[in-house]
PDB file as gemmi writes it, atoms N, CA and C in Angstrom:
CRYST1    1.000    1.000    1.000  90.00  90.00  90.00 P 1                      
ATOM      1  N   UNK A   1       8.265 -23.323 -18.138  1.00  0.00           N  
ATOM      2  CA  UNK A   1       9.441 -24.117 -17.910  1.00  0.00           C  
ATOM      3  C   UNK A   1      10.312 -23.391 -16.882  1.00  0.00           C  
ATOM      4  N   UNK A   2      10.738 -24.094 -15.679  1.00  0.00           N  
ATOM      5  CA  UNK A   2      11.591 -23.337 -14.857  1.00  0.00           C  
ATOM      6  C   UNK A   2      12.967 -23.336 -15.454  1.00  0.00           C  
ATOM      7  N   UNK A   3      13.419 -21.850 -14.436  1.00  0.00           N  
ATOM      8  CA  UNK A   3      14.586 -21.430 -15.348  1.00  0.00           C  
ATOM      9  C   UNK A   3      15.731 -21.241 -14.047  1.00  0.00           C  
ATOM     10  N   UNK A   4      17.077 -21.057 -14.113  1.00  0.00           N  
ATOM     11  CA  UNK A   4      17.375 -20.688 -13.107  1.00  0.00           C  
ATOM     12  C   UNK A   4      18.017 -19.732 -13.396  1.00  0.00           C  
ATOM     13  N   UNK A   5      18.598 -18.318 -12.162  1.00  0.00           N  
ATOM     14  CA  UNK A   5      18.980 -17.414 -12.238  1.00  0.00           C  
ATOM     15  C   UNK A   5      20.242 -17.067 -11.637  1.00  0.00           C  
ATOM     16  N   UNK A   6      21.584 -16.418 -11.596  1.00  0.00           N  
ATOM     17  CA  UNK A   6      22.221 -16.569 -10.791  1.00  0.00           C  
ATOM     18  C   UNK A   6      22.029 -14.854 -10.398  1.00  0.00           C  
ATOM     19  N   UNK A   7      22.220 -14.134  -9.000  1.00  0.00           N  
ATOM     20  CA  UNK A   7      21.737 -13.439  -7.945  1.00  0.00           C  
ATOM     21  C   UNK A   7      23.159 -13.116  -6.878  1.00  0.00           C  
ATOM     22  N   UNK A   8      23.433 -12.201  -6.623  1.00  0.00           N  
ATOM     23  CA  UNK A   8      24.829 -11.559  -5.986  1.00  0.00           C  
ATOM     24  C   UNK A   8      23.995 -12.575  -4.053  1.00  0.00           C  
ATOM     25  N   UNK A   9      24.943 -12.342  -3.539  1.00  0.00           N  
ATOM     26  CA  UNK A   9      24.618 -12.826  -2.299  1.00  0.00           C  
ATOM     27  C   UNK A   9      23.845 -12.019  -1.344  1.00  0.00           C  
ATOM     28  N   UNK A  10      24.128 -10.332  -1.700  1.00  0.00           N  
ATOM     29  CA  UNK A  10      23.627  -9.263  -1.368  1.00  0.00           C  
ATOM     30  C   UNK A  10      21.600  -9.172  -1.618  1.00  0.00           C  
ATOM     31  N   UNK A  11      21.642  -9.796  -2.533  1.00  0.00           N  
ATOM     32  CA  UNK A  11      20.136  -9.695  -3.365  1.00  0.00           C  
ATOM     33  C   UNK A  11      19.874 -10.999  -2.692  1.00  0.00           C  
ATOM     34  N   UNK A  12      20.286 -12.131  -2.414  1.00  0.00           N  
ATOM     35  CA  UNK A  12      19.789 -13.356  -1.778  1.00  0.00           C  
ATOM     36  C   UNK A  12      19.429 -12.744  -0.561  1.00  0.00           C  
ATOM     37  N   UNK A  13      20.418 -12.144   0.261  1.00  0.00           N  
ATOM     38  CA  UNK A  13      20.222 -11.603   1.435  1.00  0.00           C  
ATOM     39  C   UNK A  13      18.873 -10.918   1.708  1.00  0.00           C  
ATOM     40  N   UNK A  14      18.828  -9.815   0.580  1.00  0.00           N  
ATOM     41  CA  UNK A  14      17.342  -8.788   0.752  1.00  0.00           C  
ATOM     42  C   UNK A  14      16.442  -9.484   0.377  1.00  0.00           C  
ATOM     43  N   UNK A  15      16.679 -10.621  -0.159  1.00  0.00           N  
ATOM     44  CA  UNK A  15      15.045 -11.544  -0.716  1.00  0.00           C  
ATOM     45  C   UNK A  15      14.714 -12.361   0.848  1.00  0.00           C  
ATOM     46  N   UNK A  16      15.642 -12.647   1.315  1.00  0.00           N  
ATOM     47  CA  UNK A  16      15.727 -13.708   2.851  1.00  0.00           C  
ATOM     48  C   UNK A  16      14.779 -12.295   3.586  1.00  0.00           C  
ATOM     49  N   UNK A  17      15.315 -11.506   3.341  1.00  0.00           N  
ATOM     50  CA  UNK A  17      14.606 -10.360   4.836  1.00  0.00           C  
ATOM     51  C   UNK A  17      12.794 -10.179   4.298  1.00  0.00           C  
ATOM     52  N   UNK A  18      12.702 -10.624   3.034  1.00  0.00           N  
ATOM     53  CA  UNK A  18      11.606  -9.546   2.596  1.00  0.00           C  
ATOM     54  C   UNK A  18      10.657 -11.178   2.549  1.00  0.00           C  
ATOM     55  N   UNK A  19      11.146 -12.239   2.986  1.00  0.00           N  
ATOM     56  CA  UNK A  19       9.958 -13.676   3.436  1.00  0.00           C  
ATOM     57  C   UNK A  19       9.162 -13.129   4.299  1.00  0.00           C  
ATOM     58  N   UNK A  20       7.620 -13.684   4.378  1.00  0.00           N  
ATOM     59  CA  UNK A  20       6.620 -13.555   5.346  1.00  0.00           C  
ATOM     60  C   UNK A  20       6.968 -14.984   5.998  1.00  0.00           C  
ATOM     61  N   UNK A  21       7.229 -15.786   5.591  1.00  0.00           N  
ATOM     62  CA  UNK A  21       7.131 -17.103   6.382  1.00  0.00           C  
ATOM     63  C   UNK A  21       9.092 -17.910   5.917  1.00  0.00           C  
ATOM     64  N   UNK A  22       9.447 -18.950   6.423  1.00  0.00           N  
ATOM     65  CA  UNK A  22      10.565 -19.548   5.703  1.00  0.00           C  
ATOM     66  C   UNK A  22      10.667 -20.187   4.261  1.00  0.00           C  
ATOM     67  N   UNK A  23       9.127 -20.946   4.545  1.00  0.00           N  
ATOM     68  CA  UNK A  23       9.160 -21.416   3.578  1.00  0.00           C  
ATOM     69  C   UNK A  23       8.569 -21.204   2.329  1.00  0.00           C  
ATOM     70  N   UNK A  24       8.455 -19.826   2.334  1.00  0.00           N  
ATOM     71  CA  UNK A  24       8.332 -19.443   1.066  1.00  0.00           C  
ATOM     72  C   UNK A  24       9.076 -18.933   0.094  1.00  0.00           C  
ATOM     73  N   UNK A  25       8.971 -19.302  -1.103  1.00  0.00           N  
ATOM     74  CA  UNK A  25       9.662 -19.385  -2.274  1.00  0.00           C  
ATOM     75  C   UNK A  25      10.450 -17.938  -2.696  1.00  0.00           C  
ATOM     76  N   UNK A  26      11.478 -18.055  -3.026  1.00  0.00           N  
ATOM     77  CA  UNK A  26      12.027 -16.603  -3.561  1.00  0.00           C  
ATOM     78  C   UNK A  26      11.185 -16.166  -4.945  1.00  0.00           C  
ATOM     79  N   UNK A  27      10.388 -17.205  -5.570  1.00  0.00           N  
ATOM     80  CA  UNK A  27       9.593 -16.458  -6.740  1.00  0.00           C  
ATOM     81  C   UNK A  27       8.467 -16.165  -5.927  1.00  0.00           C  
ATOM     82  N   UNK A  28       8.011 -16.696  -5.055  1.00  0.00           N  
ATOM     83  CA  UNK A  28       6.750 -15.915  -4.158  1.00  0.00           C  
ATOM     84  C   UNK A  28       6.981 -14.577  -3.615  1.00  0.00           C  
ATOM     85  N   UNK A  29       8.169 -14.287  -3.367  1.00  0.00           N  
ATOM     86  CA  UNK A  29       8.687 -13.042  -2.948  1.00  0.00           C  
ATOM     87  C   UNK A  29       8.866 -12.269  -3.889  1.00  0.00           C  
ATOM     88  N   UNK A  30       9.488 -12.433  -5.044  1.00  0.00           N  
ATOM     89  CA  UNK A  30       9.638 -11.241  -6.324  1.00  0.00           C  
ATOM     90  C   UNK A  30       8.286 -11.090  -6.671  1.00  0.00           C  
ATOM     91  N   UNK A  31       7.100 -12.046  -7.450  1.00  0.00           N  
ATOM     92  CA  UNK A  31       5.849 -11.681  -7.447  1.00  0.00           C  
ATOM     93  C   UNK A  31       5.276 -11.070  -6.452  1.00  0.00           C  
ATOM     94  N   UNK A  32       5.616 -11.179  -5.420  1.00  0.00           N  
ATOM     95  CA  UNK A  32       5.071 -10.027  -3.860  1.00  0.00           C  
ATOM     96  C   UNK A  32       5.562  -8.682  -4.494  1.00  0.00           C  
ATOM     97  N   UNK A  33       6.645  -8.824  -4.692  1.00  0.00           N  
ATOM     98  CA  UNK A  33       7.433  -7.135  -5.471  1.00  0.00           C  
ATOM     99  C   UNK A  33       6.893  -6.755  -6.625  1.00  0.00           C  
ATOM    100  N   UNK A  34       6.662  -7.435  -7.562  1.00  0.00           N  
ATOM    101  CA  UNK A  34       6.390  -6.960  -8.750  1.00  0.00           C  
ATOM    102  C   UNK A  34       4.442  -6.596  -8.641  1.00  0.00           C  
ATOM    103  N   UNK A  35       3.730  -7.385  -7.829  1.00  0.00           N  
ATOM    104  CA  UNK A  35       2.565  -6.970  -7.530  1.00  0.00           C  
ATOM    105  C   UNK A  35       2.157  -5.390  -6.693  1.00  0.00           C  
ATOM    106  N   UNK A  36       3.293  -5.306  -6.162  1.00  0.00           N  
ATOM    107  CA  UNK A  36       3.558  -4.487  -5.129  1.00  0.00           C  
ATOM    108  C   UNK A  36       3.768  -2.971  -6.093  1.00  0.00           C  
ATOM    109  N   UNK A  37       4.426  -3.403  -7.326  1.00  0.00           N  
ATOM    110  CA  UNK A  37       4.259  -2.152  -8.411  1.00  0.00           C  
ATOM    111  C   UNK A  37       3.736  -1.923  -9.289  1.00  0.00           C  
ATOM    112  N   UNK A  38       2.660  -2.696  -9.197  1.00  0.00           N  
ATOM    113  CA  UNK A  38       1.607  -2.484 -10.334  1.00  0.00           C  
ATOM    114  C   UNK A  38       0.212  -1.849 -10.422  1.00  0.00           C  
ATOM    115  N   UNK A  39      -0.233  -1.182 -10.759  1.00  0.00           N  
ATOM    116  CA  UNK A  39      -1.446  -0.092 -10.407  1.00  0.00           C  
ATOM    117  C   UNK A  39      -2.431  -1.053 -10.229  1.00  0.00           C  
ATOM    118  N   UNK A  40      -3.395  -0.593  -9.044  1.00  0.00           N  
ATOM    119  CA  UNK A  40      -4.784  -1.242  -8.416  1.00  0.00           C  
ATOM    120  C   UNK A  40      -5.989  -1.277  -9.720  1.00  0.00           C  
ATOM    121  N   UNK A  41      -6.113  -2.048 -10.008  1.00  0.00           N  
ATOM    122  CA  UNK A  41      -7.276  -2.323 -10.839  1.00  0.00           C  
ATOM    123  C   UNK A  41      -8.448  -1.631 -10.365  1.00  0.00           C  
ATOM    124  N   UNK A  42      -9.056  -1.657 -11.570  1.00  0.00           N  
ATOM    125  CA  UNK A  42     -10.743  -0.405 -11.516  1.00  0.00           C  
ATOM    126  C   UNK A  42     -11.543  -1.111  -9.953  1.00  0.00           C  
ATOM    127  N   UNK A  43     -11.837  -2.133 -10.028  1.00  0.00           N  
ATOM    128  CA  UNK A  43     -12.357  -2.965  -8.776  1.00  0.00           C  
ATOM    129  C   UNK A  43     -12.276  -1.932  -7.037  1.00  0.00           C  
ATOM    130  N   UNK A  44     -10.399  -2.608  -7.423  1.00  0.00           N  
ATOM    131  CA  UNK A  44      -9.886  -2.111  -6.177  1.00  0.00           C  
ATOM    132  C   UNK A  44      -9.848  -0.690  -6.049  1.00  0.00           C  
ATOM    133  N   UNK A  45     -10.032  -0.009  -6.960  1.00  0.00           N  
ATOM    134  CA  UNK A  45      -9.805   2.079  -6.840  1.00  0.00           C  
ATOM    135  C   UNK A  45     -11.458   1.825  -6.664  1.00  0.00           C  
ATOM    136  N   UNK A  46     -12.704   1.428  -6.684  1.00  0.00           N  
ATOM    137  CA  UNK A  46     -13.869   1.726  -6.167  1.00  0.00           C  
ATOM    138  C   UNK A  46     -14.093   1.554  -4.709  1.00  0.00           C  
ATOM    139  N   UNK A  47     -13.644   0.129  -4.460  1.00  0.00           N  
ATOM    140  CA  UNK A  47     -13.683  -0.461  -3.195  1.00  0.00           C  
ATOM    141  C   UNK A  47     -13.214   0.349  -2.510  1.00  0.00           C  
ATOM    142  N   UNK A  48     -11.947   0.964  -2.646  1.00  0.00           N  
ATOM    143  CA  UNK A  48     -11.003   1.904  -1.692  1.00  0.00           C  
ATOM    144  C   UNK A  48     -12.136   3.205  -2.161  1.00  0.00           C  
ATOM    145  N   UNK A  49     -12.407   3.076  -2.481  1.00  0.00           N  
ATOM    146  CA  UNK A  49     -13.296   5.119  -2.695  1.00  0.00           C  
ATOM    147  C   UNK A  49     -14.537   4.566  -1.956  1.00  0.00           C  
ATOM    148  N   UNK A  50     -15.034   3.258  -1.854  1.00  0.00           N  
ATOM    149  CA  UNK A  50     -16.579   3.386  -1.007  1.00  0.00           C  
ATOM    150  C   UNK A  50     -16.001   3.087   0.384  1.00  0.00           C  
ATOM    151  N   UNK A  51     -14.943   2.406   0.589  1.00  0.00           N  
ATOM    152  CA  UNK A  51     -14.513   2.578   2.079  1.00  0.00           C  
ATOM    153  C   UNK A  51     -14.608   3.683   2.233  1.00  0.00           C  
ATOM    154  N   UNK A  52     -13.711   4.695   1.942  1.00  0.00           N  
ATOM    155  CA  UNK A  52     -13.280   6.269   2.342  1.00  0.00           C  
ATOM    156  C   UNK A  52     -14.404   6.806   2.628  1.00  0.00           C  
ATOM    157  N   UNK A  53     -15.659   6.550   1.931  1.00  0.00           N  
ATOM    158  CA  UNK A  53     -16.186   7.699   1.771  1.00  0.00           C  
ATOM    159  C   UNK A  53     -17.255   6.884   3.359  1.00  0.00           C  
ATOM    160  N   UNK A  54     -17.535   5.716   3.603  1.00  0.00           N  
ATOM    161  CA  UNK A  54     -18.081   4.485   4.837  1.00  0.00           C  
ATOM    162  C   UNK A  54     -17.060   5.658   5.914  1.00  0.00           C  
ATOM    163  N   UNK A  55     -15.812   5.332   6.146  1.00  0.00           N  
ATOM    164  CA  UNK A  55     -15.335   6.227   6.884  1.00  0.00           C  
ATOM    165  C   UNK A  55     -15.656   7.433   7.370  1.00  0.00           C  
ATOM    166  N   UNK A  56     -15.887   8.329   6.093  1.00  0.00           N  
ATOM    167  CA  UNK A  56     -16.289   9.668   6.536  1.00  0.00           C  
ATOM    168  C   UNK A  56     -17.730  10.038   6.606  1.00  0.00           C  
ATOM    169  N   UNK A  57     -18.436   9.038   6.563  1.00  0.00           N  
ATOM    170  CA  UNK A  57     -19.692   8.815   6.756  1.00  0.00           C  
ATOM    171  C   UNK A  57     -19.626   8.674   8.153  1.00  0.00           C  
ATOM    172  N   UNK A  58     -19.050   7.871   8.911  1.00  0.00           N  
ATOM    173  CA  UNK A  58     -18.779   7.415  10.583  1.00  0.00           C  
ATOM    174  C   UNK A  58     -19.724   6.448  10.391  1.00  0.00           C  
ATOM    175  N   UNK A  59     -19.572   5.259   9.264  1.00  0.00           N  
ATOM    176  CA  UNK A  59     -19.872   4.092   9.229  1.00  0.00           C  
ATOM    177  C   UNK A  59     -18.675   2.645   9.660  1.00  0.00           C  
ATOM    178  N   UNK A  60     -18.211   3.589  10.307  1.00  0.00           N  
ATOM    179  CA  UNK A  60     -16.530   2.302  10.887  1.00  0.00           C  
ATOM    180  C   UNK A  60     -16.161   2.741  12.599  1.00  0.00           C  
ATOM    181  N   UNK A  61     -15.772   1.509  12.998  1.00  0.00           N  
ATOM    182  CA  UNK A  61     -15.581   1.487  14.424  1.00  0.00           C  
ATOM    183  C   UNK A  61     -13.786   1.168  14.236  1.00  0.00           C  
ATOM    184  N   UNK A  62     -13.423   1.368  15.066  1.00  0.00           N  
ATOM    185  CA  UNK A  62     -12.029   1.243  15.679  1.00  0.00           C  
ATOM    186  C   UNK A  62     -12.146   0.213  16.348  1.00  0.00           C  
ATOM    187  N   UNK A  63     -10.790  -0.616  16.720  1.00  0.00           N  
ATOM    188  CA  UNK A  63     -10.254  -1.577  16.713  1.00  0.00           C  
ATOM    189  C   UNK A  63     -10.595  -1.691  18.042  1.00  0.00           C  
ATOM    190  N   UNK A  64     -10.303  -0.470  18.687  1.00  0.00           N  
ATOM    191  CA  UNK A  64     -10.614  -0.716  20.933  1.00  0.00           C  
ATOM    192  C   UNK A  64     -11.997  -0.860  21.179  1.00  0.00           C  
ATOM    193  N   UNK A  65     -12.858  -0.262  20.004  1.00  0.00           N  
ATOM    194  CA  UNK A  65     -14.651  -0.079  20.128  1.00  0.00           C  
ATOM    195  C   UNK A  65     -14.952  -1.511  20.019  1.00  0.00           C  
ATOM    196  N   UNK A  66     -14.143  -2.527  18.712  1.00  0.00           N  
ATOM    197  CA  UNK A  66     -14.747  -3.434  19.047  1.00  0.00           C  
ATOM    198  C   UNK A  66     -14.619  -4.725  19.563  1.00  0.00           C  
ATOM    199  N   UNK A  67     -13.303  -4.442  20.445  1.00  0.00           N  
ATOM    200  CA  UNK A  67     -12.439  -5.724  21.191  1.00  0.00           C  
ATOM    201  C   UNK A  67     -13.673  -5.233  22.524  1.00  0.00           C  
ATOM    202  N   UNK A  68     -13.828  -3.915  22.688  1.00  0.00           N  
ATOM    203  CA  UNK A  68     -14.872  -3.202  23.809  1.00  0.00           C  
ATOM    204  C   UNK A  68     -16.350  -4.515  23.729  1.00  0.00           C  
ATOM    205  N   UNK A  69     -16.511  -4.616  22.257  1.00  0.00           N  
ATOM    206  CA  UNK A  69     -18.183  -4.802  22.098  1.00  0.00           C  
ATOM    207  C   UNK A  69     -17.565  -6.490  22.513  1.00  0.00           C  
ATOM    208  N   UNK A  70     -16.535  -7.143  21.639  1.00  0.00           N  
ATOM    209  CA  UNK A  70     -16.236  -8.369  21.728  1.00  0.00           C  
ATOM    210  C   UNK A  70     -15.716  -8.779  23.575  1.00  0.00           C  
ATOM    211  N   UNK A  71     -15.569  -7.628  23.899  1.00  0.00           N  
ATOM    212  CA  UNK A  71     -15.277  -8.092  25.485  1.00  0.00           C  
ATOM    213  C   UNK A  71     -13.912  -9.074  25.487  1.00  0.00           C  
ATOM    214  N   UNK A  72     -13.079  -8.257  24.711  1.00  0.00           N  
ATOM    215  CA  UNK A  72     -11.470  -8.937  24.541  1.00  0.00           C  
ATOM    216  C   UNK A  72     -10.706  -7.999  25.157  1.00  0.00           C  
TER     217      UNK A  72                                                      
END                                                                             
């Protein structure tokens, strides 16, 4: 059930700066925040450890290598 909240003008303000787009929702923005502090699930701490390790393998190209290969 939606609820409403009342919010200082100051906190409207920092929610306005912290939109990716206009029209997105000020609850799309606090869930952006509150996702934003919540620890990476088992998934995501593997994924990020087999990148790292693809990396230091010198299994990854850089961004100029492959605009180079794409001829951009």
């Amino acid at each position: 059930m939606p609820t409403s909240i009342q919010i200082t003008e100051d906190l409207q303000k920092e929610l306005v700066k912290r939109k990716f787009h206009n029209k997105e929702t000020y609850e799309e923005v606090i869930w952006d925040m509150i996702e934003d502090s919540q620890e990476l699930s088992d998934q995501a701490k593997k994924e990020i450890a087999l990148a790292r390790a693809e990396i230091e393998a010198g299994k990854s190209r850089t961004l100029a290598e492959v605009k180079k290969e794409l001829d951009l």
